[in-house]
C-alpha positions, 0 to 999 in steps of 0.5 A, a space after each residue: 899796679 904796676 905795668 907787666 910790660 916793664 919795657 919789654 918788647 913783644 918781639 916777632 921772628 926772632 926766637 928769645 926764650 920763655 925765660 925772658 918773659 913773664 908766664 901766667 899759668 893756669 895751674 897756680 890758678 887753679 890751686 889758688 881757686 882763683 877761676 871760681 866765678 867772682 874771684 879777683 886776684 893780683 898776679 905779681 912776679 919777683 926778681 931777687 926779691 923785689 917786685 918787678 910787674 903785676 896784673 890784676 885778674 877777675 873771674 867770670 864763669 868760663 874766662 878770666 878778665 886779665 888788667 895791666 898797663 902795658 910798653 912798648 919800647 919807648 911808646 906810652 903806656 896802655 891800659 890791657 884788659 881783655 877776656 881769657 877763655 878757660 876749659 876743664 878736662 878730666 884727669 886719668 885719676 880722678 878731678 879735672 884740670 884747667 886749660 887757658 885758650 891763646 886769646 891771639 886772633 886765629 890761635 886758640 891753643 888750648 895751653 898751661 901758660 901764657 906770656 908776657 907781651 903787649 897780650 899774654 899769649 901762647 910761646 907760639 904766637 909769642 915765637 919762644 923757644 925753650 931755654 933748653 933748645 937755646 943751648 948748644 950741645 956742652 951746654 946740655 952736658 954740662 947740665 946733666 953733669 950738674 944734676 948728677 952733682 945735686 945727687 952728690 950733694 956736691 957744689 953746682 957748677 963743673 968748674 968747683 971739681 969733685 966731692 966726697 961721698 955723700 953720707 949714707 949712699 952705697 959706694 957702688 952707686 957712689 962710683 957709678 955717678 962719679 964716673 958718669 959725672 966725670 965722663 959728662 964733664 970732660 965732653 963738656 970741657 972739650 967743647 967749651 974750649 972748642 968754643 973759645 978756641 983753645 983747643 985745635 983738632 
């Protein structure tokens, strides 16, 4: 089975993002039945297409029992296995939902994900921002103007300029989006060339 390190490091005061690791989230779980006690499961995760890193999961009555080799840096390999708490709460409407308690020593938060580290851990303990709050504020924008393009069904990106008018949607709201779009667009453009100098005040 392959490491879930994969030379990745578990990095303390410096905020890198939930996208840079590998999350274990306990609603796959559930739907996969895999917290019903004497389960077993491998939990792999995918990088175009190929495998990158796996860990082995069993389930006890309460836990799951998380497997995996584990480095740091260019330290040598580790064999992980330690215990994962896990409680049910009841939904609003009907059934329960999982929860995974940080299994960090004075954490405990119960949590949907964990990730990836020398110990799976919650984006607290780990110090992981949001890949949103990495953004600076054109990005965001552009970001906005890019869903308002998937409603289009235009090409992604603000760079490829604008499309038709989708079939089947109502000139009216068709205007309406294109404006906001282009409006988004033009703030955005402003401040990736502020960025890069281009444009003087």
């Amino acid at each position: 089975m392959g490491g879930q390190g994969s030379g990745r490091h578990w990095r303390y005061g410096t905020k890198t993002t939930t996208d840079d690791h590998n999350a274990l989230d306990v609603r796959r779980l559930q739907r996969n039945s895999v917290l019903n006690p004497g389960q077993s499961y491998t939990w792999s995760w995918f990088r175009n297409g190929q495998k990158i890193s796996s860990i082995g999961i069993r389930s006890t009555s309460g836990s799951i029992i998380l497997s995996y080799r584990s480095k740091t840096g260019e330290g040598e390999w580790q064999d992980m296995e330690y215990p994962v708490t896990f409680e049910w709460t009841n939904c609003h409407y009907g059934g329960q939902r999982a929860w995974l308690r940080c299994p960090v020593v004075g954490c405990g938060r119960r949590v949907a994900v964990l990730y990836s580290g020398r110990v799976f851990a919650c984006r607290h303990c780990h110090n992981l921002a949001y890949k949103s709050q990495r953004e600076c504020e054109h990005d965001r924008i552009a970001r906005k103007a890019d869903k308002i393009r998937s409603k289009l069904r235009w090409q992604p990106g603000i760079l490829n300029g604008n499309g038709w008018k989708p079939k089947g949607m109502r000139w009216q709201t068709f205007e309406k989006l294109r404006t906001e779009h282009d409006a988004l667009v033009s703030i955005a453009l402003r401040g990736i060339t502020e960025k890069l100098g281009l444009f003087k005040r």
